[in-house]
N, C-alpha and C positions, 0 to 999 in steps of 0.2 A: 607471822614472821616471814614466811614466802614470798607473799604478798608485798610488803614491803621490801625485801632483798628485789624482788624484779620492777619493783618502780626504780629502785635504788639503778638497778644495771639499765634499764631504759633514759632515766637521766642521764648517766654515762655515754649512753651511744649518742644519745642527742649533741651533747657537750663536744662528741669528739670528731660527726659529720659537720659542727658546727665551723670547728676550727679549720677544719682539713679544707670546706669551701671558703675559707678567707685567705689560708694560704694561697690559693692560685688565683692570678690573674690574667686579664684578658689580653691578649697578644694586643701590642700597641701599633697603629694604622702606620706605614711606609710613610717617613719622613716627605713633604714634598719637595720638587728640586729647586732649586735657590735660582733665581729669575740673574740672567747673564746679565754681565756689568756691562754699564749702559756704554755704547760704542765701537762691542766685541764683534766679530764676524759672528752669523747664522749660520748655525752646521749646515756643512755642503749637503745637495741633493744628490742623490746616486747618481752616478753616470749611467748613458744613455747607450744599450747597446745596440748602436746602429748597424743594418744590413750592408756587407759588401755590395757595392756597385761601381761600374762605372759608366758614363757619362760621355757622350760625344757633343761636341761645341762648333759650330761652323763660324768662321771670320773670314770676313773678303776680302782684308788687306794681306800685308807679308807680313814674315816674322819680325819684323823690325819696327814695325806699326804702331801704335799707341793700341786701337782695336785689340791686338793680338796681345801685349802686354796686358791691356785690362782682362784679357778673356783668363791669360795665365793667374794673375794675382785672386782673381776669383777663385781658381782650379787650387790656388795652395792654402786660401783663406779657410776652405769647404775640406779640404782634406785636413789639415789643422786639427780646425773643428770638429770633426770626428774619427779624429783617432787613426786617419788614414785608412777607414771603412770606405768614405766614398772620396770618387776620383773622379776629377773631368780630364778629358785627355782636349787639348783646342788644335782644331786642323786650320792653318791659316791657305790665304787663295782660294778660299771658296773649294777648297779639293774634294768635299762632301759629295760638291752638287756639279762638276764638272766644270766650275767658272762659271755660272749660271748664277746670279743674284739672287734673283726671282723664285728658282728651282730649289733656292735653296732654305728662302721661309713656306713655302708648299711641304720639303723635308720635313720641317718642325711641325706641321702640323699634322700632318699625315704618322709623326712620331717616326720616321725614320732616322731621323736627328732628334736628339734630346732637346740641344741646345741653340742657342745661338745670339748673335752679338750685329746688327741688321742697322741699318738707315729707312728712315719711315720713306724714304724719297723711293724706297725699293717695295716698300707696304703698301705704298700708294699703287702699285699695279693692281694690286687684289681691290683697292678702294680707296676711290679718289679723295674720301674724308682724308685723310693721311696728309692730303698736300696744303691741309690747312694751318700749319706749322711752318711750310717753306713756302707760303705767299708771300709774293713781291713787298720787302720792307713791312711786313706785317707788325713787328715788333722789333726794330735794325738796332738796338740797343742791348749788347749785351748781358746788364745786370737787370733789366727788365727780364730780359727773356727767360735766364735762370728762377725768376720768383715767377715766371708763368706754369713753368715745366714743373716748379716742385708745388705749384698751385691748383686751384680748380683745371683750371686750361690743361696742364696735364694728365692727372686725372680723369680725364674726356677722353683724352688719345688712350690711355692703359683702357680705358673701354674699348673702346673699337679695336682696340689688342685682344684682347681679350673673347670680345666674338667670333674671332678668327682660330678659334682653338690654342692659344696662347697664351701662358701667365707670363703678364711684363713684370720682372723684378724689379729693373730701373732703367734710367733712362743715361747713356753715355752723351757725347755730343762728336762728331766732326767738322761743327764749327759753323761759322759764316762763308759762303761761298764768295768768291773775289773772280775779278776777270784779268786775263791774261790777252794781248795783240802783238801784232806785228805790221799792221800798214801802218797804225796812227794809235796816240793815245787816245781813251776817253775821260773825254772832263762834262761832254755834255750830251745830251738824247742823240745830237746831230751826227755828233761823231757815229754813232753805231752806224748810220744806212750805210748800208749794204753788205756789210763785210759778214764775210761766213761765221760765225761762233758754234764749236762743237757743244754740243748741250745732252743732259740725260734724257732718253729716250721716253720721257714725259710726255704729256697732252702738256697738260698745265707751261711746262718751261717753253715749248713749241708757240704757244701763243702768249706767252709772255716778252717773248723777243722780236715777234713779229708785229708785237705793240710798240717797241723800239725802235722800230724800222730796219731790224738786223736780218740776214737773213740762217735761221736756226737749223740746224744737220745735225741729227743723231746719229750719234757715231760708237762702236765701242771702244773703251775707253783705250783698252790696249794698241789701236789704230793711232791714238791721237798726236803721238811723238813723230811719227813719219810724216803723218799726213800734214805737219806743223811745219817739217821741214822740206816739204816738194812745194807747202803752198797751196795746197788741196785745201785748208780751211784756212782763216785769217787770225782766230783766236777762240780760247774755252773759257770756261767759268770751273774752279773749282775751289776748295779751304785752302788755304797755305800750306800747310804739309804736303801735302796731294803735289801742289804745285814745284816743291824743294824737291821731296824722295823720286819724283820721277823725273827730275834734272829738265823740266819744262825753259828754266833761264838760258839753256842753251840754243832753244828755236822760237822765241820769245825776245822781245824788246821792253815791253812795258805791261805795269801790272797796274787794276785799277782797283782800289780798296773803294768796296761801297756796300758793302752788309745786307744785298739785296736779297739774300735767300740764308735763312739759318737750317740745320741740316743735323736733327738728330737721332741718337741710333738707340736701339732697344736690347736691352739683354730679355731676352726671351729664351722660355722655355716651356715643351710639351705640357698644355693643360692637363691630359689624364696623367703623365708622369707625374704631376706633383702635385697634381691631386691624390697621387697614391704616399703619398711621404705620410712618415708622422710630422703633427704640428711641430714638435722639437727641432726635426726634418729642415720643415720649410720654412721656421723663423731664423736658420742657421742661413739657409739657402737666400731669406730676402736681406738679410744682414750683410751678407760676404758680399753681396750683387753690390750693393750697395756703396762699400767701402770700395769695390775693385773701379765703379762706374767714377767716384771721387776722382780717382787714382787717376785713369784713365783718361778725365775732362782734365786734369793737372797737367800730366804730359802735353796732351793737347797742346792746351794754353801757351806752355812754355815753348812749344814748337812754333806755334806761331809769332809769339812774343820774337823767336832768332830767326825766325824767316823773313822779316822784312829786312833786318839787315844785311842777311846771307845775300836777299836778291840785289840789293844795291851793289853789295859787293863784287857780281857777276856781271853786274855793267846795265842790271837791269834800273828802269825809271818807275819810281815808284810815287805813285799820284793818288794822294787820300785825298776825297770830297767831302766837304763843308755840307753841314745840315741841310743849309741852302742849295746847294748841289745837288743835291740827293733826293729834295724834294722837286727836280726839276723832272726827274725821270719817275719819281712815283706818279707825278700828276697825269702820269700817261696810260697808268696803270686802271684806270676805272673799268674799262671793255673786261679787262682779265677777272677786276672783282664780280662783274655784271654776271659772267657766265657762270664763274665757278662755286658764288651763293646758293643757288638750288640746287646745286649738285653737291657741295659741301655741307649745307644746311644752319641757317640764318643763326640759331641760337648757335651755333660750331663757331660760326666766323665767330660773331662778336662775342664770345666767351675774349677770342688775343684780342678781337681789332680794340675791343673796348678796358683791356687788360691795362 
């Protein structure tokens, strides 16, 4: 009887862990999340918290400049951007470097200047490769020139930036250089002999105009207004703006549109500086360059776009040359390529000449 009673209660327990393990079930796995309707925004990425700094900019024109405008609209695009952590302050006049062009991309290299906003015409003192951008009619076509600069041929020049202890972010422009007289107009190579033309204290522009049979005087620039009007020189070369903002139409007669040298400028900035950013940093940093350089060629544009009729306006004569024209004085130009190919370096040249 026992015996049986305790089978009896052992079927019992069996019966009753049986049931008690069917009661409970297995916690069921976290739903997964429902895939975003197609066309929704991507959850934002955390914001970036970047390091206070600020930044010093050197620009050689005045505060009224297009230069000194693009330098600013960069300085608010980069503060913007990050939240008002970094800041570029832009000192225009070259006040950096004492009025010193020159001294003043040495600055940026040496990182006493962060920044800066330069003409390759001024880069060319470090290295003559530089002047292979403002060779005589190398490329006298404007919308050519733009698809060189945003092409391999640029590309080239942000190297040889770049050796120099410099990251070029972009590239601005000051335009095509134009000539200004006062004995006589030029329409043809003849016209030039003799007459003094104030010129950038280049090799390269020095023996460019004594291929014209002019005779070339480096001069500083801030000389050139008096010296225009004692007669001390006969005529300069510079972009139209250059030529309006320093009121040249009042010691000046005639101005000669001829596209002989194009003339652009670099936003640059200290290689270790921004090699020290984070990449968030410097993609913020090539973007702003970027859009401010836009900006900055617009301005440009439009200045010269009302300076030719500004100078008429002043009583000045204004004489644009015909392709034909134009190739009357490049054909004069071989001696100046002759020299400045080995110094420049044959695959350089023809990278524009064959652009």
């Amino acid at each position: 009887m026992k015996k049986k009673l305790v089978l009896v209660l052992a079927l019992l327990m069996l019966v009753s862990l049986f049931a008690t393990a069917c009661g409970q079930s297995t916690p069921a796995p976290a739903p997964a999340p429902e895939p975003a309707a197609e066309g929704s925004e991507p959850a934002a990425a955390p914001e970036v918290d970047f390091p206070e700094m600020t930044l010093r900019m050197s620009v050689t024109t005045s505060d009224v400049g297009s230069w000194y405008m693009g330098g600013m609209k960069m300085a608010e695009i980069v503060s913007e951007r990050t939240g008002g952590k970094v800041n570029i302050e832009v000192y225009p006049n070259e006040q950096l470097s004492g009025g010193n062009q020159g001294v003043g991309i040495e600055q940026v290299q040496q990182g006493v200047t962060d920044m800066s906003f330069h003409s390759t015409i001024i880069y060319s003192i470090m290295d003559p490769k530089f002047s292979v951008v403002s060779m005589p009619w190398i490329i006298p076509n404007i919308s050519d020139m733009d698809q060189a600069m945003a092409g391999e041929p640029g590309e080239a020049i942000k190297d040889i930036v770049r050796s120099k202890g410099i990251e070029p972010l972009a590239f601005g422009e000051n335009g095509y250089r134009q000539l200004t007289t006062n004995r006589r107009a030029v329409r043809t190579p003849a016209d030039m002999s003799g007459m003094k033309i104030r010129i950038p204290g280049i090799q390269m522009y020095i023996d460019l105009f004594q291929a014209l049979g002019a005779d070339p005087t480096a001069m500083n620039f801030a000389e050139v207004f008096t010296a225009l009007q004692q007669g001390t020189i006969d005529g300069q070369e510079n972009p139209l703006p250059v030529i309006t903002t320093n009121r040249l139409y009042e010691v000046q007669d005639y101005v000669t549109l001829w596209n002989y040298s194009y003339d652009p400028l670099v936003i640059g900035i200290n290689m270790n500086k921004f090699n020290s950013f984070s990449p968030e940093l410097q993609q913020i940093f090539r973007e702003a360059a970027a859009e401010a350089a836009a900006y900055q060629i617009d301005l440009n544009r439009q200045e010269e776009a009302e300076a030719i009729a500004f100078l008429e306006e002043q009583g000045m004569e204004v004489i644009e040359l015909t392709d034909e024209e134009v190739a009357a004085f490049r054909d004069l130009m071989a001696p100046v390529y002759e020299k400045y190919e080995p110094i420049i370096g044959e695959d350089l040249m023809n990278l524009f000449l064959n652009f």
